[in-house]
N, C-alpha and C positions, 0 to 999 in steps of 0.2 A: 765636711758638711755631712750631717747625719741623712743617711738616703729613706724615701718613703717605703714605708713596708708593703708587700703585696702579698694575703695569705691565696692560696689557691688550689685547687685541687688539679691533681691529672687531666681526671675527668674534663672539669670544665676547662682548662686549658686548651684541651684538644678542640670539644664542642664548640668551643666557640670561634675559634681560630679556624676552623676543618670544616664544619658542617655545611648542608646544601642539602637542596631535592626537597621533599614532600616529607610533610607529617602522614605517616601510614600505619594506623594503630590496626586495623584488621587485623587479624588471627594468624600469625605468622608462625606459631610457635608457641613452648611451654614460658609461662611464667619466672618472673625473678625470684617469686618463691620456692618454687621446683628446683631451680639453675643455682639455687643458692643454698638450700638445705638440700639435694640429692645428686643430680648432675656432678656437681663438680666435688663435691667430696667422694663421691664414687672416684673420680677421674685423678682425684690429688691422694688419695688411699692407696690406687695402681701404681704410683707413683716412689711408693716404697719410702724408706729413710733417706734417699736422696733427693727427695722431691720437700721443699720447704714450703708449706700450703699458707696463704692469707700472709706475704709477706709484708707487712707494714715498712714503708719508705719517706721517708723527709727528708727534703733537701733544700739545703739554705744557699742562694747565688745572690750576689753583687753584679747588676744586669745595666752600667749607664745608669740614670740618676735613681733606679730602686733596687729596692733587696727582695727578693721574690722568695718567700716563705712554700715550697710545694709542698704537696704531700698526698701521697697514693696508698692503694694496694693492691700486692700483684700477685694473681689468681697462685700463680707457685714459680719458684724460683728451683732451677734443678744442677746440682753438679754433678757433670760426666766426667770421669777423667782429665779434672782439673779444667775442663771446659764448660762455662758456666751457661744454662740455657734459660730468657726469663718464658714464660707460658702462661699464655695470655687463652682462658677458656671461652667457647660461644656455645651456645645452644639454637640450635637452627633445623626447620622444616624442610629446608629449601635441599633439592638430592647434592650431594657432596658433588656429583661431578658436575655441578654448577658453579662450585665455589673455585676460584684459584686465585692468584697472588692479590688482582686487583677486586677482589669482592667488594671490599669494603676496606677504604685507606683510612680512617677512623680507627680500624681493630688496631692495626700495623704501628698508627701516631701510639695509642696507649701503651702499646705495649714497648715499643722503644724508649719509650718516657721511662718506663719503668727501669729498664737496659740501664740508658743514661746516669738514672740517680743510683741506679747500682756500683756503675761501672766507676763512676768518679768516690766512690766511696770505699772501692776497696782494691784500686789501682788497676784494674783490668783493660788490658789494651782492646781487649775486643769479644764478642761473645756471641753468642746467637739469640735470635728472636723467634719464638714460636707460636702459630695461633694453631689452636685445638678448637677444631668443628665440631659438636656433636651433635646427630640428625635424631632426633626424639622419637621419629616413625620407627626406624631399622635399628637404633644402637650402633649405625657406623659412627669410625672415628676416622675425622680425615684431619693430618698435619702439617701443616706447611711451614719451611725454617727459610730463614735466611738470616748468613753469615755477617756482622754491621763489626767494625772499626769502631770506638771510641770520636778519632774523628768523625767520621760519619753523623756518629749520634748529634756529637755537639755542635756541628752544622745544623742538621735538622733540628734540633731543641732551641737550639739560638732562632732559627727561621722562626719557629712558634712565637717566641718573647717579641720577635721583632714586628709577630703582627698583633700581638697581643698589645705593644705597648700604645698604638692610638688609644685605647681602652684606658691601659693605667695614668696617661698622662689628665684624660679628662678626669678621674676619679681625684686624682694628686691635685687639680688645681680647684677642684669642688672640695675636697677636704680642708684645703686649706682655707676658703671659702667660709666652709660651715663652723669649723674649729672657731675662728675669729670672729664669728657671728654668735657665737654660744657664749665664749669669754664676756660677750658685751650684754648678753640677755640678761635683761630683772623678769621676774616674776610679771604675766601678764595682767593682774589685776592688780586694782589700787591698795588695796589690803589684802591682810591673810584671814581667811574665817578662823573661828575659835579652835585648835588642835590642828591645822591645815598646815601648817610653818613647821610644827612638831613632825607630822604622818609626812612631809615631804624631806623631812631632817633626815629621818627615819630608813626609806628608802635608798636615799641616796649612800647612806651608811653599809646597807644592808650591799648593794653595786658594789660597795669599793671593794668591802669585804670578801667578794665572794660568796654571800651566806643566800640563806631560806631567812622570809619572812612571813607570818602568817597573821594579817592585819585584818581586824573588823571595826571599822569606820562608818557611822551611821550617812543616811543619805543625809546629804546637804552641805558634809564638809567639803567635797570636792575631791573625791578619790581619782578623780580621772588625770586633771591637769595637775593633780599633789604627786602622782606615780610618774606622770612622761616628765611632767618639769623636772625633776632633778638624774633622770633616767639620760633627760638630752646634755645638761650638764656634765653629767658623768661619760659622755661618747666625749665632751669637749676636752676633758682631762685624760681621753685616755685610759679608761678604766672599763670599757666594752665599747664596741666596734659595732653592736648592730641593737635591736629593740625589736621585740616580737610583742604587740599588745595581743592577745586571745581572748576571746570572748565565743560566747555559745550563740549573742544575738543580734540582728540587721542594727538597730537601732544604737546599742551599744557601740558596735563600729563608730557609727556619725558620730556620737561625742569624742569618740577620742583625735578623729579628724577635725573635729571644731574645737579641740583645745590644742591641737598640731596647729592648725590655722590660728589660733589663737598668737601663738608663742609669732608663729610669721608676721603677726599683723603688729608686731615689738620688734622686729629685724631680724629673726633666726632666718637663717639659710638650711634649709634643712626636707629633705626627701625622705617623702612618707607612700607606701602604697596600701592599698585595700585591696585583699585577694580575696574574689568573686566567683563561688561554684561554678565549676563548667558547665552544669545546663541551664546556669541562671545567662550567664554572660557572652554564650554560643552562640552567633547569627544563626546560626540555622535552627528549623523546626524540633528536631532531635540531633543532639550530639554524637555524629557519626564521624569520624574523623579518617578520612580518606581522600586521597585523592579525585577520586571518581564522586563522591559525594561531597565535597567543600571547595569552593573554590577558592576558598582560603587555606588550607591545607595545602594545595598545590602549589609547589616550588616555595613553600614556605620559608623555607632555613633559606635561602637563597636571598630574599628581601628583611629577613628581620633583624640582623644586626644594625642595618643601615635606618630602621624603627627605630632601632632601643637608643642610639648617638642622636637621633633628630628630636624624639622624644626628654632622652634625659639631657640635653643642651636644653632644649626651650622650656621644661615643665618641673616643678616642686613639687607637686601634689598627685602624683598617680592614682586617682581615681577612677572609678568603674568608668564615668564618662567620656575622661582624657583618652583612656585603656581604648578602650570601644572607637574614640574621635582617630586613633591613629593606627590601630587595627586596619579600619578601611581605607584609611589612605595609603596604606603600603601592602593591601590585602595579605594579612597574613593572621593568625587563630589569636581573639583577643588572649582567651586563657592562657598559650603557650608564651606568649607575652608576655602575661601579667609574670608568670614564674621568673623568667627572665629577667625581666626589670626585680624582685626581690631582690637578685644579688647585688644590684647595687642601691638599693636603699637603705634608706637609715633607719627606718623602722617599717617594720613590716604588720598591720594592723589584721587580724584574719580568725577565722575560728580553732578551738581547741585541736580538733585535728590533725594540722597541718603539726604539730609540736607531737600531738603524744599518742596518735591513733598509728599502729605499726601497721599499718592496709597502705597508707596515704602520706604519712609524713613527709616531709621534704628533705628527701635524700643528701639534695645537691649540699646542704646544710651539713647535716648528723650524719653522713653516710661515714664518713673516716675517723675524726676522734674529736674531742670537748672541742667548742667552738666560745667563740669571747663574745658569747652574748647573754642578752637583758631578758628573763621574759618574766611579763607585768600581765598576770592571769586574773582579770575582772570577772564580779560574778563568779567565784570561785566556789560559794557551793552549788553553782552547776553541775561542777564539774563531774564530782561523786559518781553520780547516775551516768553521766555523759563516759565517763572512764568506760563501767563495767558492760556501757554498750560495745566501747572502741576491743576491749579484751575479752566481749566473748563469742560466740560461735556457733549456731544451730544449722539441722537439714533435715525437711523432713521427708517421711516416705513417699509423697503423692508427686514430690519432683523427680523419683527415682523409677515408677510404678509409669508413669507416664510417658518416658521416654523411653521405659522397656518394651510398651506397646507401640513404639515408633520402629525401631530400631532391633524389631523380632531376626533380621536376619542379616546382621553382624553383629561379627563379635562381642561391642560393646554391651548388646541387647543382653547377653549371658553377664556379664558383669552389673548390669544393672537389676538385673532379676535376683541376683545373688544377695546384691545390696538390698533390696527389700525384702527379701528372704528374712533378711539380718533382722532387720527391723520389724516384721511381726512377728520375729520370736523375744523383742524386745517388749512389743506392743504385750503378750502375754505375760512379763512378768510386773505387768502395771496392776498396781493393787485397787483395790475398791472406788478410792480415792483419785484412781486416774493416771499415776505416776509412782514411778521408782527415782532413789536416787542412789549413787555411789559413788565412795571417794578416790577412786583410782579409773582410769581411763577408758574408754569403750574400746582396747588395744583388738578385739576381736576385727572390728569392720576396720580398719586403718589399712591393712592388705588389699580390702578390695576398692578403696579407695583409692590408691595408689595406683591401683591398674586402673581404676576409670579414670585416674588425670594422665596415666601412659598413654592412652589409648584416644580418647576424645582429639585429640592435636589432628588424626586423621583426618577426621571428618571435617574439623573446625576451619583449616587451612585453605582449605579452596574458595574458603568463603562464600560457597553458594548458599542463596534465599529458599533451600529445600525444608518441607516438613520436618517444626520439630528442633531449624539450626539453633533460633533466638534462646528456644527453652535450655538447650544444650549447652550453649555457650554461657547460660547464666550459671545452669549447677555446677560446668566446671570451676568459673571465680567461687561460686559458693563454696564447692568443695576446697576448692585452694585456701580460701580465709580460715577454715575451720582448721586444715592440717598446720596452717601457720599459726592458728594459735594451741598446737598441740604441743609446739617449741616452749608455750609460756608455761604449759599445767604443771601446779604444784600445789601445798595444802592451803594457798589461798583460795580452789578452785573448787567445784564438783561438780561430776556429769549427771544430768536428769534427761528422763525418760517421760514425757507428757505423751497421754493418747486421748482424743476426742474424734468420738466417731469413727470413720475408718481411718483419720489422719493420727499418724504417730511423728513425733519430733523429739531430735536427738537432739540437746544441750550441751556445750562446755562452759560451766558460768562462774563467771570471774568475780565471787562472792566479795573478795577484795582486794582493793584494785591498789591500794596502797606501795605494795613493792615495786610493782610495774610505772605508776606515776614519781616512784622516788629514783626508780633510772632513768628514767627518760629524760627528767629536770637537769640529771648530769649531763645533758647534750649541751646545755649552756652552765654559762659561771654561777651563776644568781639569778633568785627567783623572787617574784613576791605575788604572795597571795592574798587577793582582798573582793571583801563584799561587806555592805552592811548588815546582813543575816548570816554573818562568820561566828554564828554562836553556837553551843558551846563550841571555844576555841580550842580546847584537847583534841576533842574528836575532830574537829578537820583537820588537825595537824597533822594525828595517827593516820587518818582515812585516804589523806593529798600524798603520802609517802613524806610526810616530815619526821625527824628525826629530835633525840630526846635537846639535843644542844641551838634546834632553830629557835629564833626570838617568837614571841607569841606578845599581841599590842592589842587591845582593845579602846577605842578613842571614845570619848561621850559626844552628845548630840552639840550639835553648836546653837540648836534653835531654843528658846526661849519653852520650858516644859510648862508657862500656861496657857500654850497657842494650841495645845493638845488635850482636848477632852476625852481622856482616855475609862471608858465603861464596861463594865463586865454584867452582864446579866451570867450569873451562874445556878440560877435555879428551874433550867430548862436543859433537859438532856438532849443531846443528837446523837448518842452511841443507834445505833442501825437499828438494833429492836425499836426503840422509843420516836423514831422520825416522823412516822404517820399522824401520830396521835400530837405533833407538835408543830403541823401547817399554819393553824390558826393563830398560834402562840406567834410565832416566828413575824407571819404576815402582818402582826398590830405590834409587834414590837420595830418594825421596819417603819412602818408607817410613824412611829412615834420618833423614831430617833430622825426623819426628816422634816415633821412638819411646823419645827421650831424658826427654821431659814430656807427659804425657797432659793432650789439650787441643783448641783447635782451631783447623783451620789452614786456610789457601786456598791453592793451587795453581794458576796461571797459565799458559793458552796460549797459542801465538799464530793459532792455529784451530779452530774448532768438532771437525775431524776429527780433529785430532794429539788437543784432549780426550781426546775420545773412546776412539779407539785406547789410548792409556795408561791410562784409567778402565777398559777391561775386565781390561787385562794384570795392574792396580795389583788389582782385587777380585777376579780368580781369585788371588792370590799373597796378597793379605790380606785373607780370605774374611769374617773377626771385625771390621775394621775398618769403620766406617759413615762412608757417604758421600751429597753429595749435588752434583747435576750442574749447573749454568748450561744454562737451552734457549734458543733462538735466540732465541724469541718468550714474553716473559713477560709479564702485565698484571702492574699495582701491586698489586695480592694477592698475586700468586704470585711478588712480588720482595720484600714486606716477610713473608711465609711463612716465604724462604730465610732473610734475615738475623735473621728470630727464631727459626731452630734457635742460633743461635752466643751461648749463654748460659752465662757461667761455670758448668764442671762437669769436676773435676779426675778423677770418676771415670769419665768418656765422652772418647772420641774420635771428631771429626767433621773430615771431611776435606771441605771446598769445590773443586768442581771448576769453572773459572772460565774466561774468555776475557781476555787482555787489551787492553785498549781497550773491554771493555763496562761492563755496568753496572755491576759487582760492583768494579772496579778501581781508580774514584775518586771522592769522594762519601761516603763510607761511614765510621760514626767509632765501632769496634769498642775501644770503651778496656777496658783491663786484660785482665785472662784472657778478654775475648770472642774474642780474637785472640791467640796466640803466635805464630804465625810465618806466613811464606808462601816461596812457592817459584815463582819466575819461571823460563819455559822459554823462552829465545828471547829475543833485543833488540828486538821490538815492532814489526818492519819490517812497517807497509801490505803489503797483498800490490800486487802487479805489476800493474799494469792500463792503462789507455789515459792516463788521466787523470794517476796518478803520474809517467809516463815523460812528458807532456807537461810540467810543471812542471817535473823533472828538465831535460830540455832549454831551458828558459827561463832558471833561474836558471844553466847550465851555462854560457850564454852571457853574463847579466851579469855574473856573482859569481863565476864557476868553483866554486860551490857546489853542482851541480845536485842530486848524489846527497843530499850533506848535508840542503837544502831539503826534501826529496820523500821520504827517506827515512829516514834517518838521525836526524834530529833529530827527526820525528813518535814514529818508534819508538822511542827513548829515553824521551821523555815519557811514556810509556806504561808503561816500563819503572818509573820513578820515580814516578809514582802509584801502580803496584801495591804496590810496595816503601813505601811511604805510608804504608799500611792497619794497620802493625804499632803505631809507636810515636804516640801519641796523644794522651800527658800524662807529667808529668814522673813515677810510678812506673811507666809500662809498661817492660819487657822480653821482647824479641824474635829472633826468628830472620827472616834472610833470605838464601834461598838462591838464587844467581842462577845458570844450568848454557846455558852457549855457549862455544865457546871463543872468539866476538869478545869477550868483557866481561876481557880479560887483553892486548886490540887496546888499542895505546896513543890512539888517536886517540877508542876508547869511553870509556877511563880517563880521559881529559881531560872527560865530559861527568858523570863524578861529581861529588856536591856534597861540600862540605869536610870533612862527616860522613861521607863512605864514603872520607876519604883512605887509610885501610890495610885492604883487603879480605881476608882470609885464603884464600890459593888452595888446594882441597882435589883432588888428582889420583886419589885412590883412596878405597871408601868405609870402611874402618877408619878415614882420616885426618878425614873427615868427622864419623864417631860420636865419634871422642874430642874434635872442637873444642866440638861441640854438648852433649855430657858436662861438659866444664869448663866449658861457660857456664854451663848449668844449675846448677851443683853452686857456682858464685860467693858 
């Protein structure tokens, strides 16, 4: 009989079999960044040619009815005269002569693990075990061995399997479960829309294969349930083991949980989670995670396994609520939970980050090598932007300047003085213009850097609420991210120098993000990338880190192209000179393209102030007409407020006054009369900034694209989401009115999709009210 496989990491073997006590994130110590780029490469350097650093271990056992797939890596591996020692590294605050055999039996399980899969791999009867302390305050190094038998080991290792396997057993009779529940699942709807049977063909192919796919599917065919349906399928055969859907927004979550729900409400057996920001999903006030401040935190590891068995026995759908319902009933951190329960889900639904932001990803995942999984990245030209946030870096002077005047008398104080020092001699070589740029590294401040993330541990460690800790304890993460992404710089990159006023900010900006998103996608087998504004498909191919050999699919609209009155006013400029003098214009051309069908509409700008300006011009000229405004800053009340005034009501009209590229633009699934039309002002061009213009220069150099890159193509997107928001299922009909004269630019008319191939141009507004007259009147 063929035994169930169990892939698993050291790590979590241990943790989860070992663990107890309290969540205690307080300030204990230097960073995983630090411990991983400096610490212990110092300490595996020491170590000479006999010292094997970052050994990579996999070990395959037949364990009673499974086969346990491990796999580690072990700080270093050392032969002494034929005496093999493994060495297991920590980095720690706490004074060494605090530390002895029983510190922490956590360090001891890992690193015997590691012993074990060594020792049976290369016949070794017996060897030593070593943890190396290293105190970050003093640079002591304290060692502690002990001599372990082979027996020994495989006692202890077997102990582990033995408590591990309640776990695998549930998992073994839930696989089997959901396997046979997949074989049996059709397609949750009654038909396929037009191209939906294809785009699900498609995906599924892309899974087995391994490969990239890079899919632009208009709204309406059903990108959501066409990507997870044949993604659940392909867990059924066998062909990936787990599902990460990514997504940048709340909303987007819920559908893909409502077409999970979907496939269940057809008989899949199948475990879904939704991973929920820690400060969104934190019972407490602020996310302080400590004992002394949570009384969820406290004795945490101690109650949460006996969570994750009660929870995953009774519940399919790991949602924020479920999360949160058994949180409190076994008081322990919903978030630390929610992670937990990932590992054994079958799809993990959650934002871009958790996959490709190197600050935050999910280690327990990517930390060792390829993992056999799915990921189904929705709204993927989000992502662009979202990347070159995740990969870049800034700090500026006034956080440096500020805590030099705290901390006038230690040490620190001089390293931060130094560091600003740095930085208004950077501040002066900012030209007229405000800024420098360069294409090799700011390698000068990196030294004293380094000494301030040496040094801050001091202070940080006691945790006390003294003047000055919070600010402290923020620039040292700051500083930390920015030296982590000093790992990635290369000529995707370049470092700028902004000064405004007495503030100076240092940049490392990750111009493009492509290389960095085409490794990180190797952390699983298969990938697919989709959105309905995935145009042009080259450039997000190049831009997502796809490669010359990924498929590239563009699907046509499934709806009906004469439910779409699509209009171009192109004889009214909005380039930024020309705006002022085109309030009035704008204002009777809005008026016109609404007062054909009473209903409601949105209206799109491409800034807060053009809004503005034409919302006064629009309500002193249509005083009767009711309106409501997009603010800069809205919480989630006063954004789900807005879109529940847009309620079928043929005897109201409600005019949405909107930004494009914000909230209101894409996202949003206004079907039938909650939406008739919208009204785009502008090609969605980014405004002008340092950053723009440096991209622009970059790809100007490799691609002769630079404008397209940086401009052009962003603002388009934009353009085609807002335009989006209209038609939403196969009865809507809508109006969209597009008013620039580039949208009649033959080079923008290349960037319509195949549904806007015959746009009606309207050069006066008679010709306008009679096109929108005869659609209506259809």
């Amino acid at each position: 009989m063929t035994p169930d496989v169990v892939h698993l990491s050291v790590k979590n073997l241990v943790e989860y079999t070992l663990r107890s006590g309290d969540i205690d994130t307080r300030f204990v110590g230097t960073s995983r960044a630090v411990e991983g780029t400096k610490i212990h490469q110092k300490l595996q350097k020491a170590g000479g040619d006999k010292y094997l650093a970052e050994a990579q271990l996999k070990y395959e056992i037949r364990y009673k009815e499974f086969l346990f797939l491990i796999e580690g890596r072990a700080d270093g591996i050392i032969i002494e005269d034929q005496q093999v020692v493994i060495d297991e590294i920590k980095t720690t605050a706490v004074p060494l002569e605090r530390i002895d055999e029983n510190f922490n039996p956590l360090h001891w399980a890992q690193a015997k693990c590691y012993g074990l899969i060594y020792g049976e791999q290369n016949n070794v009867e017996q060897l030593e075990i070593q943890l190396t302390y290293y105190n970050i305050d003093t640079d002591e190094i304290k060692r502690l061995r002990e001599t372990v038998t082979m027996q020994e080991l495989q006692t202890f290792f077997y102990g582990l399997l033995d408590s591990y396997l309640v776990w695998a057993k549930h998992l073994k009779e839930w696989n089997m479960l959901r396997d046979s529940s997949i074989k049996k699942l059709k397609f949750p709807f009654a038909t396929y829309r037009q191209g939906q049977r294809e785009l699900a063909v498609t995906v599924y192919k892309t899974i087995s294969d391994n490969k990239k796919m890079f899919i632009q599917a208009p709204t309406g065919i059903g990108k959501t349930i066409s990507t997870l349906f044949p993604a659940v399928k392909a867990i059924g055969e066998n062909k990936t083991s787990k599902i990460f859907y990514l997504t940048a927004k709340t909303i987007t979550r819920q559908v893909a949980e409502e077409a999970v729900n979907a496939m269940r409400g057809c008989g899949l057996a199948f475990k879904s989670i939704t991973i929920t920001a820690k400060d969104k999903i934190c019972f407490k006030e602020k996310a302080i995670c400590n004992p002394d401040h949570c009384e969820y935190a406290k004795g945490h590891f101690d109650r949460v396994n006996d969570a994750i068995i009660d929870l995953f026995v009774k519940e399919r759908a790991f949602t924020r609520e479920v999360i949160e319902a058994y949180s409190r009933k076994y008081m322990v951190c919903p978030f630390e939970l929610s992670l937990d329960l990932s590992m054994w889900a079958d799809c993990i639904i959650c934002d871009y980050n958790y996959v490709f932001d190197p600050r935050v990803y999910l280690k327990r995942f990517f930390q060792t090598s390829q993992g056999d999984y799915t990921f189904l990245i929705d709204e993927a030209h989000n992502l662009v932007d979202r990347a070159r946030e995740m990969f870049s870096a800034e700090l500026t002077k006034s956080s440096f300047l500020k805590l030099k005047n705290i901390y006038k008398g230690h040490s620190i104080g001089k390293t931060l003085g130094k560091i600003n020092t740095v930085m208004l001699g950077m501040r002066k070589e900012c030209s007229e213009e405000g800024y420098y740029t360069q294409l090799h590294q700011p390698e000068e401040v990196y030294p004293l850097l380094w000494t301030f993330v040496n040094k801050a541990p001091a202070l940080l460690t006691d945790n006390s609420k003294t003047e000055g800790y919070d600010a402290l304890l923020e620039l040292y993460f700051n500083v930390l991210i920015f030296l982590k992404m000093v790992e990635f710089y290369d000529d995707h990159y370049i470092t700028y120098v902004e000064k405004s006023s007495s503030e100076v900010t240092l940049k490392l900006f990750c111009l493009d993000p492509s290389k960095l998103l085409g490794e990180a996608v190797k952390r699983g087998k298969s990938s697919v990338f989709f959105s309905a504004t995935l145009a042009p498909l080259d450039y997000f191919c190049e831009i997502l880190g796809g490669e010359a050999m990924d498929a590239k699919i563009a699907f046509p609209s499934p709806f009906k192209t004469e439910n779409l009155c699509l209009l171009v006013a192109d004889q009214i400029s909005t380039k930024f000179k020309n705006r002022e003098s085109s309030y009035d214009e704008i204002a009777q051309y809005i008026h016109l393209a609404i007062q054909q069908k009473t209903g409601n509409y949105l209206i799109f700008f491409p800034s807060y102030h053009y809004m503005q300006e034409v919302h006064h011009v629009f309500s002193q000229l249509h005083p009767d007409t009711e309106t409501i405004v997009q603010t800069n800053i809205m919480s989630e009340e006063e954004r789900e407020s807005f879109l529940d005034r847009f309620q079928p009501n043929r005897n109201r009209m409600l005019v949405g006054f909107c930004v494009l590229g914000g909230i209101f633009s894409e996202g949003i699934d206004l079907k039938g009369d909650k939406l008739l039309g919208t009204v785009i002002i502008g090609v969605g061009l980014p405004q002008i900034c340092i950053e723009r213009n440096l991209i622009m220069e970059h790809f100007k150099k490799k691609n002769q694209l630079g404008y397209e890159y940086a401009y052009m193509y962003p603002g388009m997107n934009k353009v085609l989401q807002a335009a989006g928001r209209v038609i939403r299922s196969e009865d809507d009909k809508g109006v969209v009115l597009l008013i620039d004269a580039r949208f009649s630019n033959y080079y923008y008319k290349k960037l319509f999709p195949a549904h806007w191939r015959y746009p009606r141009e309207v050069r006066n507004g008679s010709k306008l009210n009679a096109l929108i007259q005869e659609f209506w009147d259809k």
